[in-house]
C-alpha positions in Angstrom: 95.9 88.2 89.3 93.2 89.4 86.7 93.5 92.6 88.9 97.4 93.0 88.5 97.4 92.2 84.8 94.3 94.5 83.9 96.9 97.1 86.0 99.8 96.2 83.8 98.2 96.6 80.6 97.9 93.2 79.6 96.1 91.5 76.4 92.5 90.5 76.9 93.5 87.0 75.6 95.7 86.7 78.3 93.0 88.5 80.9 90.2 85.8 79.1 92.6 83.1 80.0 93.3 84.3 83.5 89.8 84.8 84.1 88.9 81.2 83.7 92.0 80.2 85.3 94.4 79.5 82.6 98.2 80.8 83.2 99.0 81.9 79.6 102.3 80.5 80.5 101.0 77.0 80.4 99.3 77.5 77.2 103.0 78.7 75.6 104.6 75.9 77.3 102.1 73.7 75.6 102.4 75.1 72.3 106.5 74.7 72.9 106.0 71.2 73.5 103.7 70.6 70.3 106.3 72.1 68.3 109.3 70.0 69.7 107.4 67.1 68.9 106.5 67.9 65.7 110.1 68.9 64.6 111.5 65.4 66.1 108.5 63.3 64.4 107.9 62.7 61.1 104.5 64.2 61.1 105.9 67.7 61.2 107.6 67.3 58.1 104.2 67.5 56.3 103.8 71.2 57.3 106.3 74.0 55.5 109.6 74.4 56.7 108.8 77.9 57.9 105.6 76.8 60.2 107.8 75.1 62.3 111.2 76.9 62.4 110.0 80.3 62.5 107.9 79.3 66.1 110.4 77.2 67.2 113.5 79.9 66.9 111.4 82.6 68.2 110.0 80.3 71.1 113.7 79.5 72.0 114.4 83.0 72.3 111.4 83.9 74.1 111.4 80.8 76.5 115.2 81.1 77.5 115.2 84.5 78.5 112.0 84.4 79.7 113.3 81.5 82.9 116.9 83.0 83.4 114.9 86.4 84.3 112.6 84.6 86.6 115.3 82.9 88.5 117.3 86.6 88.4 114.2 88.4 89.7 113.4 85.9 92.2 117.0 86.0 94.0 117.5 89.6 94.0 113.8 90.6 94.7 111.5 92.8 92.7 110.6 95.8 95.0 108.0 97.2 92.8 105.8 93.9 92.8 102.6 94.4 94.8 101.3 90.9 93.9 101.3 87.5 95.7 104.8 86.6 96.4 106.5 83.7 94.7 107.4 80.3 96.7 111.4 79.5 96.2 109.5 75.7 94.7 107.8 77.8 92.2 110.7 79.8 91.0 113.0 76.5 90.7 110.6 74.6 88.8 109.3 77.5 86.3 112.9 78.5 85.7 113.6 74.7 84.9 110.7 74.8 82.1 110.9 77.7 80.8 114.9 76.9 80.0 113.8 73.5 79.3 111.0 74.1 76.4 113.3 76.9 74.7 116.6 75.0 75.3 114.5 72.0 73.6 113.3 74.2 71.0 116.6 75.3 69.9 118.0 72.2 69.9 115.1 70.6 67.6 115.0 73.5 65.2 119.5 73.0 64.7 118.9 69.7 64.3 115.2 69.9 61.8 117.6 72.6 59.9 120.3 70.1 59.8 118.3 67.3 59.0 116.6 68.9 56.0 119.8 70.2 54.2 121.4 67.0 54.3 
């Protein structure tokens, strides 16, 4: 994979990561789920407004998007991919977290907004 993405012109954060066998994927996933907990907690409402809301709406759009083109890829095929393959299981299950994390991200940032004007 460090291969492919050193092809496709990819960050070399993302390369560093690879390298050492972190999908960057996982890490954004984990930083989604940081930030949905901290916009349902208390805790997060020590931290500006903005630190939270600004991540948490552009996560939602990135995460979102992000899963629905997955699943579209993976069911009409992607001709000009020379990598591994993915397994129908791994398709199904990233598609679910990706929409997951940014549908839950969405959601906690209406309701933090919400919360906070009331």
């Amino acid at each position: 994979m460090v291969a492919v993405f050193r092809k496709n012109g990819a960050p070399e954060p993302v390369i560093w990561l690879e390298e050492h066998g972190v999908d960057f994927t996982a890490v954004l996933a984990a930083v989604g789920a940081v930030l949905v907990i901290a916009l349902a907690h208390g805790w997060g409402g020590r931290l500006p407004r903005w630190c939270l809301l600004v991540p948490a709406s552009v996560g939602a759009g990135f995460f979102v998007p992000y899963g629905v083109l997955t699943g579209v890829i993976a069911l009409i095929g992607d001709d000009a991919n020379d990598g591994p393959s993915l397994t129908p299981w791994i398709v199904v299950a990233g598609v679910l977290a990706f929409c997951g994390v940014g549908g839950a991200l969405g959601a906690s940032a209406w309701s933090y907004r919400r919360q906070a004007a009331s």
